[in-house]
PDB file as gemmi writes it, atoms N, CA and C in Angstrom:
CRYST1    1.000    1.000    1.000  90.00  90.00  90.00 P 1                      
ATOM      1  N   UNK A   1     118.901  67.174  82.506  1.00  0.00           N  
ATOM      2  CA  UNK A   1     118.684  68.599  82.336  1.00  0.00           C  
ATOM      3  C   UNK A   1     117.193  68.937  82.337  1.00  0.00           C  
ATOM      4  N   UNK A   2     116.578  67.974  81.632  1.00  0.00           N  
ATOM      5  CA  UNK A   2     114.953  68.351  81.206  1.00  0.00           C  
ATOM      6  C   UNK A   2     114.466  68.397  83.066  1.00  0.00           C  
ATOM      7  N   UNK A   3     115.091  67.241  83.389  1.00  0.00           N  
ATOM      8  CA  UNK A   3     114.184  67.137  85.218  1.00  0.00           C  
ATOM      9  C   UNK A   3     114.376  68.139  86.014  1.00  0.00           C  
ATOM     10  N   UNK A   4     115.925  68.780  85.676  1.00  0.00           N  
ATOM     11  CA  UNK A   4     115.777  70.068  86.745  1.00  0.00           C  
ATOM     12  C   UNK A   4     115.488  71.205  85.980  1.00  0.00           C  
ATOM     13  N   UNK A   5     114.947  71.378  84.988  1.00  0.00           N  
ATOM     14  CA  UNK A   5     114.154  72.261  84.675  1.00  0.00           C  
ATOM     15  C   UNK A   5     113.061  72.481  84.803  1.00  0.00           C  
ATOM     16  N   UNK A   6     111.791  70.817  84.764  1.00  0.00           N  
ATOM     17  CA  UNK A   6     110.603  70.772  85.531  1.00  0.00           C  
ATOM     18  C   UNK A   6     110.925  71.203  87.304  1.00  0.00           C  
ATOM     19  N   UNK A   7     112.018  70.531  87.549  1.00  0.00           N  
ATOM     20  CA  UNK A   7     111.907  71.187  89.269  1.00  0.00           C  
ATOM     21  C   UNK A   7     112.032  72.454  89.634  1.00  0.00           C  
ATOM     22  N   UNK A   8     112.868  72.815  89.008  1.00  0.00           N  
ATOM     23  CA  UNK A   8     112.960  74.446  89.109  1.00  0.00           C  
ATOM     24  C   UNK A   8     111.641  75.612  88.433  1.00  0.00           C  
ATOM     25  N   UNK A   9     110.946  74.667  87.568  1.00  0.00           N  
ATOM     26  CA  UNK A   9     109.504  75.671  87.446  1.00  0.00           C  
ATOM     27  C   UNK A   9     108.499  75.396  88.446  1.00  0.00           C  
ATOM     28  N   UNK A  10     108.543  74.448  88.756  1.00  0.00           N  
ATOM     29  CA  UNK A  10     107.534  73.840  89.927  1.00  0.00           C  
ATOM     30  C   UNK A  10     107.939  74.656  90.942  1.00  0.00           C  
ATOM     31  N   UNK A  11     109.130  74.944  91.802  1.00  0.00           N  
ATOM     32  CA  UNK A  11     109.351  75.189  93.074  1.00  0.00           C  
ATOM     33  C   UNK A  11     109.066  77.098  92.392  1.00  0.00           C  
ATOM     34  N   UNK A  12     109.837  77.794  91.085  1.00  0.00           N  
ATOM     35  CA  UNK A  12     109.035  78.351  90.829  1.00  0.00           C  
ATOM     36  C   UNK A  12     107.557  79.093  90.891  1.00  0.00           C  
ATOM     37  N   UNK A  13     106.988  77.987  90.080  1.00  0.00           N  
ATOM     38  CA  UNK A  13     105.870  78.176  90.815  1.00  0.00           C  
ATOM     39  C   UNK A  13     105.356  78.594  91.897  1.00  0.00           C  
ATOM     40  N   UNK A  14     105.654  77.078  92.541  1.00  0.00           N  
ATOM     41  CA  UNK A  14     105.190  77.142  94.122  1.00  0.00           C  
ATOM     42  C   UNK A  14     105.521  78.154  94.709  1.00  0.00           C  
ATOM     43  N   UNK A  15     106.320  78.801  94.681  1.00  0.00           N  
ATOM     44  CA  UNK A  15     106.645  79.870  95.388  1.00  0.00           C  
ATOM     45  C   UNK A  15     105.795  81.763  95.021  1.00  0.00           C  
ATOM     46  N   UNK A  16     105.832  81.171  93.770  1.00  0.00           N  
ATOM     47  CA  UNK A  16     104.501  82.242  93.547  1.00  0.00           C  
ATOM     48  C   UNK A  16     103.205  82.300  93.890  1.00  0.00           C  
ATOM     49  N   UNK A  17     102.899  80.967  94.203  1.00  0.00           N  
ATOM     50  CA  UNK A  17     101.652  80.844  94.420  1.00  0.00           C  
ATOM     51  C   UNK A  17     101.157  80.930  95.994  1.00  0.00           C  
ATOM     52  N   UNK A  18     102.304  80.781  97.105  1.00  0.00           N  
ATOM     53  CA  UNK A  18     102.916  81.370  97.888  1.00  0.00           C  
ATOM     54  C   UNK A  18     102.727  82.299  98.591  1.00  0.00           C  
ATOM     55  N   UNK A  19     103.300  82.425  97.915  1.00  0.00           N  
ATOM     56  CA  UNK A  19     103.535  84.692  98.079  1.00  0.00           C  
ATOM     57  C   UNK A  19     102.765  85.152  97.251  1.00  0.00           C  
ATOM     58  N   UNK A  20     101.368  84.632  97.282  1.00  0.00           N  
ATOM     59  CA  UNK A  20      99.738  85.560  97.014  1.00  0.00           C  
ATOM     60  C   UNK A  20      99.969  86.295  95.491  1.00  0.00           C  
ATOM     61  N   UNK A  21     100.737  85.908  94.440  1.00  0.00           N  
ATOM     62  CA  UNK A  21     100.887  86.502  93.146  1.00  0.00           C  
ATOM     63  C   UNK A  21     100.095  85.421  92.151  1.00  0.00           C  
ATOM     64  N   UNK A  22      98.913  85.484  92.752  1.00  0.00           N  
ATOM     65  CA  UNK A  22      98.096  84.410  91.952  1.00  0.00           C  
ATOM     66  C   UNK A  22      97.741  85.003  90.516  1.00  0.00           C  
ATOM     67  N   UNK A  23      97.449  86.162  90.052  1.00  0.00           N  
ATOM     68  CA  UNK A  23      97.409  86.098  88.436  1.00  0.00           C  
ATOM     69  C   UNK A  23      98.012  86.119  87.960  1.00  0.00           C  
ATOM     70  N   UNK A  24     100.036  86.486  88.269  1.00  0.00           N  
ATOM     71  CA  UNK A  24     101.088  86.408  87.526  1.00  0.00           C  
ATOM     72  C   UNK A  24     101.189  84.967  87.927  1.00  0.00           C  
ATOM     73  N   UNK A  25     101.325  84.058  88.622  1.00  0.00           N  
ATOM     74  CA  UNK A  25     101.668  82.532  88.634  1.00  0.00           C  
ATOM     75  C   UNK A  25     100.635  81.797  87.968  1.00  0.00           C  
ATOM     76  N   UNK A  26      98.942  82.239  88.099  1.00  0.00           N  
ATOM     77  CA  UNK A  26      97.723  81.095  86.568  1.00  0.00           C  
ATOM     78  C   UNK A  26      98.922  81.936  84.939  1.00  0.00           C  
ATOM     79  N   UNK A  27      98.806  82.932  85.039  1.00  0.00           N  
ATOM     80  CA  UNK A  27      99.489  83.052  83.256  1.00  0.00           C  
ATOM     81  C   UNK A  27     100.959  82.392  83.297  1.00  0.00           C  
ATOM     82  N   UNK A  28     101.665  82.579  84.103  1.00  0.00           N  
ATOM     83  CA  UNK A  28     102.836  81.885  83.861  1.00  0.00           C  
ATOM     84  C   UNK A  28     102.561  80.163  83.702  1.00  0.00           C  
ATOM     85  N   UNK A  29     101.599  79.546  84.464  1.00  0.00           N  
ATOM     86  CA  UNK A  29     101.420  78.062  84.170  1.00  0.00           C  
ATOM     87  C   UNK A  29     100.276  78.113  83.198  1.00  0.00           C  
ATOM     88  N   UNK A  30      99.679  79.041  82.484  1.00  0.00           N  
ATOM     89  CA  UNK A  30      99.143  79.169  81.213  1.00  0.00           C  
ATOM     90  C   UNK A  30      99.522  79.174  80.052  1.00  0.00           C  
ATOM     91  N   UNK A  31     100.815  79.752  80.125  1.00  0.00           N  
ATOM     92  CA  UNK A  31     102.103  79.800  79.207  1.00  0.00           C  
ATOM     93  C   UNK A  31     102.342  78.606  79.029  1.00  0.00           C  
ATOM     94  N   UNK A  32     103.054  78.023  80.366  1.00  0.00           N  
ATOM     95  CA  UNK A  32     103.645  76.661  80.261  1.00  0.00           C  
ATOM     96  C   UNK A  32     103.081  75.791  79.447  1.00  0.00           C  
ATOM     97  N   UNK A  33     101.594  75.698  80.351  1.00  0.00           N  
ATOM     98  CA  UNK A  33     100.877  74.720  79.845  1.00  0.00           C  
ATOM     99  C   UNK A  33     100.897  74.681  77.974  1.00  0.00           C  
ATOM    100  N   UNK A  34     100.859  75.902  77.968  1.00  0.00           N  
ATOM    101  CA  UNK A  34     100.581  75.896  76.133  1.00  0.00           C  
ATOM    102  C   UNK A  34     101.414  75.086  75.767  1.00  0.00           C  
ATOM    103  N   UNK A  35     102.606  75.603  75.851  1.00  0.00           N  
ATOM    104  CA  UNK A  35     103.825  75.097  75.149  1.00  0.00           C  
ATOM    105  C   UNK A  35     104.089  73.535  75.521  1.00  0.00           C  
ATOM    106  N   UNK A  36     103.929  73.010  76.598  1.00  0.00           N  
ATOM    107  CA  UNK A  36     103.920  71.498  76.729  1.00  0.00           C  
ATOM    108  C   UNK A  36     102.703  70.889  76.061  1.00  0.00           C  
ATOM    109  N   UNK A  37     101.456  71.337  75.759  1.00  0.00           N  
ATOM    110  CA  UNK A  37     100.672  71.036  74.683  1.00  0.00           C  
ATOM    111  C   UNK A  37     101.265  71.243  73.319  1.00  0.00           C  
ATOM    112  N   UNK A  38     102.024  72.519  73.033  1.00  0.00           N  
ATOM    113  CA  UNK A  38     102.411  72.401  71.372  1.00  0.00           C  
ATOM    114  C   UNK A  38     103.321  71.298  71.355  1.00  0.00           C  
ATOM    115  N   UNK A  39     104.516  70.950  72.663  1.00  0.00           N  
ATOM    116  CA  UNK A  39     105.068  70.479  72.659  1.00  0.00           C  
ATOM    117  C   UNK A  39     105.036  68.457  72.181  1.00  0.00           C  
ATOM    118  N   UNK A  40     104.438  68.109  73.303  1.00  0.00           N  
ATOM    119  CA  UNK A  40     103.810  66.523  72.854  1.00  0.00           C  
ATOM    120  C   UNK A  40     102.770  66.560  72.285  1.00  0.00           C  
ATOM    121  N   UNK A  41     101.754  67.365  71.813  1.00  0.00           N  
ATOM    122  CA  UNK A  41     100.989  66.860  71.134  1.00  0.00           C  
ATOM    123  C   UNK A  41      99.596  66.718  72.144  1.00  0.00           C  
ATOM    124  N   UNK A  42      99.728  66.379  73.407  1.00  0.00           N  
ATOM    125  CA  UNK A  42      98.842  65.771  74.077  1.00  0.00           C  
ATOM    126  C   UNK A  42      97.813  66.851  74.551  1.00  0.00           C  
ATOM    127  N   UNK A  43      96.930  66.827  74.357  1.00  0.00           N  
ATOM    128  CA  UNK A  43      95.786  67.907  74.930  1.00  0.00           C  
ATOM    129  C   UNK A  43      95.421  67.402  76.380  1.00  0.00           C  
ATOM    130  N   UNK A  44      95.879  66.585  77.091  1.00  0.00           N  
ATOM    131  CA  UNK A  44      95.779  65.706  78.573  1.00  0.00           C  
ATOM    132  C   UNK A  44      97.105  67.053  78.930  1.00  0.00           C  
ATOM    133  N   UNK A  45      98.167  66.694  78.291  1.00  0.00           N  
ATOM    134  CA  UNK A  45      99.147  67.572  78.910  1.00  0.00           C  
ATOM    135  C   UNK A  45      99.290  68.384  79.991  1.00  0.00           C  
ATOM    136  N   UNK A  46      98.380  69.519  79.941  1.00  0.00           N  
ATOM    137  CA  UNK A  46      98.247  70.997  80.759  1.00  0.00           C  
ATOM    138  C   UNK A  46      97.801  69.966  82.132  1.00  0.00           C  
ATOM    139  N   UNK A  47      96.429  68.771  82.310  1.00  0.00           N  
ATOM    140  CA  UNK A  47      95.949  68.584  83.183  1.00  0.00           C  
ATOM    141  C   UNK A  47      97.235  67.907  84.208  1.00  0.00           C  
ATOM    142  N   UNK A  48      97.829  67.716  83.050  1.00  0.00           N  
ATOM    143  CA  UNK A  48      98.537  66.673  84.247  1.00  0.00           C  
ATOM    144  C   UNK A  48      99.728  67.228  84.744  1.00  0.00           C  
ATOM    145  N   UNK A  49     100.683  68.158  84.085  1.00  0.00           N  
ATOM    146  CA  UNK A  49     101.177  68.848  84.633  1.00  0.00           C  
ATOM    147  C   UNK A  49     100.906  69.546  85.925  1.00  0.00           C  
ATOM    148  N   UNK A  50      99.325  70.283  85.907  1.00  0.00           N  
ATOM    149  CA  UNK A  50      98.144  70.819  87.164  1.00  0.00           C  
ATOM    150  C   UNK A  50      98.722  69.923  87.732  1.00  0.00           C  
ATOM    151  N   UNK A  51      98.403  68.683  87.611  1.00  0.00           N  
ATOM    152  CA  UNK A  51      98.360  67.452  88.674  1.00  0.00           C  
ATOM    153  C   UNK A  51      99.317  67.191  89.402  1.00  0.00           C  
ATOM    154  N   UNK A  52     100.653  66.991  88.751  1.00  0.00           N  
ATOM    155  CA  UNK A  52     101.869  67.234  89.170  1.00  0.00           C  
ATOM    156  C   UNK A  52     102.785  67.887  90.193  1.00  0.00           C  
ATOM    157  N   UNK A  53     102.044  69.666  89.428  1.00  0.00           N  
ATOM    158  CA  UNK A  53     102.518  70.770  90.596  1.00  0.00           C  
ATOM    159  C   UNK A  53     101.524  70.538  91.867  1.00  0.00           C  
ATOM    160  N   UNK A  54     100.151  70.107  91.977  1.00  0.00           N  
ATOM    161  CA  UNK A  54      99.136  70.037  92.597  1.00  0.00           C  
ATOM    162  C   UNK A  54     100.058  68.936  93.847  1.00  0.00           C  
ATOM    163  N   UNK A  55     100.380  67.964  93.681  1.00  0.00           N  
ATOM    164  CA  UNK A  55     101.028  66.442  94.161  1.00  0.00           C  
ATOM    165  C   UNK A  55     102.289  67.456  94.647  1.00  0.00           C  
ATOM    166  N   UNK A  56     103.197  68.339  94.099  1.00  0.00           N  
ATOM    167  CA  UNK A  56     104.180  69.182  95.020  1.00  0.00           C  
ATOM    168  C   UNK A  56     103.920  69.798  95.787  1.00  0.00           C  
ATOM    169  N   UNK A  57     102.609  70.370  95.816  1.00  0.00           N  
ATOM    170  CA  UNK A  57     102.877  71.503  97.016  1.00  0.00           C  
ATOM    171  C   UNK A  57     102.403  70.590  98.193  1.00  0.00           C  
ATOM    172  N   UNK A  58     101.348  69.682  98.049  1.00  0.00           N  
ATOM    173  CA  UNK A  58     101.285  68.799  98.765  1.00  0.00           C  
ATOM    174  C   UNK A  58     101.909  68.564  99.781  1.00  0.00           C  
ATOM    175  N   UNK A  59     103.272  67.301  99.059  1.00  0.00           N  
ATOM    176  CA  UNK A  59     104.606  67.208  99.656  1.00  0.00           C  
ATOM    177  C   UNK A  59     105.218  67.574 100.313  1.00  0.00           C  
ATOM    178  N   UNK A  60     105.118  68.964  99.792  1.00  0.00           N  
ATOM    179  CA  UNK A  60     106.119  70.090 100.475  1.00  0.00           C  
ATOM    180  C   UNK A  60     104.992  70.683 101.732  1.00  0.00           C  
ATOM    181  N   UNK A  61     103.799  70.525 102.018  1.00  0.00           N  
ATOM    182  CA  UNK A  61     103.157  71.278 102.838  1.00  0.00           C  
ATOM    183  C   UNK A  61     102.997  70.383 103.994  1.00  0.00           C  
ATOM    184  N   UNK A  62     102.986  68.725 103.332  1.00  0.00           N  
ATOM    185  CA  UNK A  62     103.153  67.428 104.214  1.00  0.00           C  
ATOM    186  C   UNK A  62     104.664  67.585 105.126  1.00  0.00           C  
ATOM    187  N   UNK A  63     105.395  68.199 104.518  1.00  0.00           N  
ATOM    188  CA  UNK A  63     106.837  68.317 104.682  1.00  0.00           C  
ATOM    189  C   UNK A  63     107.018  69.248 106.036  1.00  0.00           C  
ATOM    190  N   UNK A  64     106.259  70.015 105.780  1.00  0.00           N  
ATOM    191  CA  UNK A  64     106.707  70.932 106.565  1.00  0.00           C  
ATOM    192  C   UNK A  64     106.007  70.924 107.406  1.00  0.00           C  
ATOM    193  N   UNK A  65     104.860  70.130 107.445  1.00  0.00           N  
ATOM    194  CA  UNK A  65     104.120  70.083 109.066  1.00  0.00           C  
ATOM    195  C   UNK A  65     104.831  68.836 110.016  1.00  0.00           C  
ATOM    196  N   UNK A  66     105.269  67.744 108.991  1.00  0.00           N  
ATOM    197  CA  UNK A  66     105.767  66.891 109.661  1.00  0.00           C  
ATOM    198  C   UNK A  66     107.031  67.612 110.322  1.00  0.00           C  
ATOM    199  N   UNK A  67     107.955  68.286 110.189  1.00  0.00           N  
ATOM    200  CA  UNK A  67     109.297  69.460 110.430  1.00  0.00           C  
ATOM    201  C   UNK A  67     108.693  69.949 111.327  1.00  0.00           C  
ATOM    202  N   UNK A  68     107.662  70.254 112.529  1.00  0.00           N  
ATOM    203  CA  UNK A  68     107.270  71.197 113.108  1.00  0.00           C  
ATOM    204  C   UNK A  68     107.295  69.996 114.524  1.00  0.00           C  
ATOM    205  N   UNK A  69     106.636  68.943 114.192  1.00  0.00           N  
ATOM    206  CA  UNK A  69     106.387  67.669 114.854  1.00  0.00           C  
ATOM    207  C   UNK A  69     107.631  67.194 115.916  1.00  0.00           C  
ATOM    208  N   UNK A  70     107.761  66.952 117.536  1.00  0.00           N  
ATOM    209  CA  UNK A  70     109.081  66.218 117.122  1.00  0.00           C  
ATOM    210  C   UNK A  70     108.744  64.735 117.474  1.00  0.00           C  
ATOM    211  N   UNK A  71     110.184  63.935 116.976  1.00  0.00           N  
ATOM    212  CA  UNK A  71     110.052  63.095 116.788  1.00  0.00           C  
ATOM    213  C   UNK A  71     110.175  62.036 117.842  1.00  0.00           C  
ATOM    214  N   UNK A  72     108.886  61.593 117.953  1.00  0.00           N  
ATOM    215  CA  UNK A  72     108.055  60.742 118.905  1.00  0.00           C  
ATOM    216  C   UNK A  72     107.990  59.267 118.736  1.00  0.00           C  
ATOM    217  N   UNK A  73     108.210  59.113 117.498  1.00  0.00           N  
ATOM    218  CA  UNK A  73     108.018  57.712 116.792  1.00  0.00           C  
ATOM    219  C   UNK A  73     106.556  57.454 116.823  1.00  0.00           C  
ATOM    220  N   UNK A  74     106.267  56.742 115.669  1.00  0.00           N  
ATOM    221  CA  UNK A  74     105.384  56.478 114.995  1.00  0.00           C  
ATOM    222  C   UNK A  74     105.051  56.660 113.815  1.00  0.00           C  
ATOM    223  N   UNK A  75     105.822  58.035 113.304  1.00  0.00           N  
ATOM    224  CA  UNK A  75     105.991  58.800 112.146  1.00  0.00           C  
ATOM    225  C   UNK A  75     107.140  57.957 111.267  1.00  0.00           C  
ATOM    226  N   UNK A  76     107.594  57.020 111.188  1.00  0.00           N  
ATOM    227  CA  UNK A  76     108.717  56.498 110.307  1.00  0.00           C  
ATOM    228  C   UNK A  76     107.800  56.504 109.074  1.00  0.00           C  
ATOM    229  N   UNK A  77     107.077  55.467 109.387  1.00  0.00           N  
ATOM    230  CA  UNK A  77     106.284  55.013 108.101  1.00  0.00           C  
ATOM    231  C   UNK A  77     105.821  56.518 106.894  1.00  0.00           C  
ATOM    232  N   UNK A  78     105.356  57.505 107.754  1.00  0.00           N  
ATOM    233  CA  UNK A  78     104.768  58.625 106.637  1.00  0.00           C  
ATOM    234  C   UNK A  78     105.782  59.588 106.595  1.00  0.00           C  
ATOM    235  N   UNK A  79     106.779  59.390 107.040  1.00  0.00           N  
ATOM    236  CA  UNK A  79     107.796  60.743 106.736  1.00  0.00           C  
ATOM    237  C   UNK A  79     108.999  59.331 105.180  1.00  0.00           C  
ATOM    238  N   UNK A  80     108.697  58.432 105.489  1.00  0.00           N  
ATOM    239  CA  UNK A  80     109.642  57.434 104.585  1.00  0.00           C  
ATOM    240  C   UNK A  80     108.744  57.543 103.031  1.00  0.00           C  
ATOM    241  N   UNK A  81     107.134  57.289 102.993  1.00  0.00           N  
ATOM    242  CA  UNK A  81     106.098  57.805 102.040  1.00  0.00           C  
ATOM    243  C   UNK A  81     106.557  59.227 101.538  1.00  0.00           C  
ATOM    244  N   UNK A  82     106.909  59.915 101.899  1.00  0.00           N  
ATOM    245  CA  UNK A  82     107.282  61.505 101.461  1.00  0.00           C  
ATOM    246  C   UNK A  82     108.464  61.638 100.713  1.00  0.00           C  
TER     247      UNK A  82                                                      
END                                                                             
C-alpha cells in the first residue's frame, strides 16, 4: 500500500510539473517533504525523496524518447537498464 502511494504522488507530481504548475507542485512537495521529515525523523529525508522524484522523471523522459526510436537493434541493452 505504502509503494503505491509513493507512485501515485510521484507520477502526481510529475505530472504537475509537466503541465507548467510549478508553484502549486514546489508547495505540494514542500508539504510532503515536511511530513516525511516529521515522519522518520531524518532531516536527509526531503533530499532524497528530491532525488527519487528527480531519478523518475528521468526514466520516464528516457522512456519516452526511446518510444519515438524504432527498433533497429542495438538498443536492448538501455531499454532492459530502464
Amino acid at each position: 500500500m505504502k509503494t503505491w502511494i509513493a507512485a501515485s504522488f510521484l507520477c502526481l507530481l510529475e505530472w504537475r510539473l509537466r503541465d507548467h504548475e510549478g508553484p502549486e507542485a514546489r508547495a505540494l512537495f514542500k508539504e510532503f517533504t515536511k511530513r516525511v521529515i516529521e515522519s522518520t525523523g531524518d532531516p536527509r529525508a526531503g533530499s532524497y525523496l528530491g532525488q527519487r522524484i528527480s531519478l523518475a522523471i528521468q526514466r520516464g523522459n528516457a522512456a519516452s524518447i526511446l518510444g519515438t526510436v524504432p527498433r533497429c537493434g542495438g538498443f536492448e541493452d538501455v531499454s532492459d537498464f530502464i
